[in-house]
N, C-alpha and C positions, 0 to 999 in steps of 0.2 A: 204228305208231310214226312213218309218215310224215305228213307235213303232207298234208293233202289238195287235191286243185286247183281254186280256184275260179272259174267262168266268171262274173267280176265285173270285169275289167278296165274303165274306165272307167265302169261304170255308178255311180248313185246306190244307197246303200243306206241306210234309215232309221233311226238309233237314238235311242230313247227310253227317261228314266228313269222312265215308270211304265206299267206291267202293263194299266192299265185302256185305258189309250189304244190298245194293243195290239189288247187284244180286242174295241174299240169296232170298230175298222178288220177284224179279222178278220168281225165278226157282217156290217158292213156292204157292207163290199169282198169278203170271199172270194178265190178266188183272181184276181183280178183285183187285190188289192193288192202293192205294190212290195215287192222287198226291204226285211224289217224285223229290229230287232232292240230287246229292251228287256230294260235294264240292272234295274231294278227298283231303282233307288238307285244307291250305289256299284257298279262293275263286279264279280263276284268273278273267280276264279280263270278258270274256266271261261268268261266271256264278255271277259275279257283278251286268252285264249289267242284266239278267235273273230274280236277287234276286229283284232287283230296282224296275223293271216294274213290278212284282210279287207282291210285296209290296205296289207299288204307284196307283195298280189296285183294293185293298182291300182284298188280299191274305191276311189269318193270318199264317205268317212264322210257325214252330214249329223246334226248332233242338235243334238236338241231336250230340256228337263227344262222343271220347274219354275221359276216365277220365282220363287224365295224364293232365301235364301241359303245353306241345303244345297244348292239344286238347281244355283246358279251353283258350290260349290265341284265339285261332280262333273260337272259340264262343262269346268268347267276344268281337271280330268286326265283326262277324255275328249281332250278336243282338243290338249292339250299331249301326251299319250301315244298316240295315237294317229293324230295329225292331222285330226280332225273339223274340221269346217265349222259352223255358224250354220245350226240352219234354222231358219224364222220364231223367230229367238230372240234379238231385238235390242230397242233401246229404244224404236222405234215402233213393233212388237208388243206388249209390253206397254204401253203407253201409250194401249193401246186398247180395251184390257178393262179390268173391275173385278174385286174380288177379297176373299179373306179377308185379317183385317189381316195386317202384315209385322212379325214378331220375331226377335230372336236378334243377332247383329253380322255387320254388312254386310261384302259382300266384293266385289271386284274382278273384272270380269267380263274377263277377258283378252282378248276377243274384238272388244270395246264399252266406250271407256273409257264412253260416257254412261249405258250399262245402271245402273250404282249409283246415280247421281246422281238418274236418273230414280224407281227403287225407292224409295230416299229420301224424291224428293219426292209421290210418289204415295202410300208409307205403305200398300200394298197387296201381297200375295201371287199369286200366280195362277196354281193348277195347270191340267198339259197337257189335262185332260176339257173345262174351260171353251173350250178354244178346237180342239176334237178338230174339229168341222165346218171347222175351215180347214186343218189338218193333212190329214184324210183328202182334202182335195182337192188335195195333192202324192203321194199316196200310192194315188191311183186310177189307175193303167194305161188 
């Protein structure tokens, strides 16, 4: 029933909204990859409770999702709830890759006003696998 204590003060720890990117980093890094964590979508219950104590312990969040605009909406109560950070997940990241098209209505990257702008005008999606080899080189120890 008690919170448990995490030896995270200061360090970086990775979260990510999808699963594959996860296991990319596990098959590849092993235990020689950073603290990680993936949301798999919106956070539920249980990686809220995770993100909280993570945070409330001196963790510095870092995430990463999808560039589409589900994946900007759950960034944006990542980092608004929890104080994450931006990692490689700004407008000249995606600006750099290609992608499947971009649908649905745009949203407001809190983080970045030009992230939208750029989406926009790029008219492109780009999930976190596309760009897994530049992640996993923040994420190698």
């Amino acid at each position: 029933r008690s919170m448990p204590r995490w030896s995270v003060r200061d360090r970086d720890v990775f979260v990510c909204e999808n699963a594959n990117l996860l296991a990319i980093a596990a098959d590849q890094l092993g235990a020689s990859c950073a603290p990680s964590i993936c949301t798999d979508g919106m956070p539920s219950a249980s990686e809220r409770t995770l993100l909280r104590q993570l945070a409330e312990q001196g963790a510095r969040l870092r995430y990463h999702g999808d560039f589409d605009w589900p994946g900007i909406r759950i960034a944006n109560y990542v980092m608004r709830s929890f104080g994450a950070c931006a990692w490689r997940f700004d407008a000249a990241h995606y600006q750099s890759h290609g992608g499947r098209p971009l649908r649905g209505t745009p949203v407001e990257a809190t983080w970045d006003t030009s992230l939208m702008a750029a989406m926009l005008a790029g008219g492109h999606a780009l999930d976190e696998e596309a760009v897994s080899s530049l992640l996993l080189g923040d994420l190698d120890l």
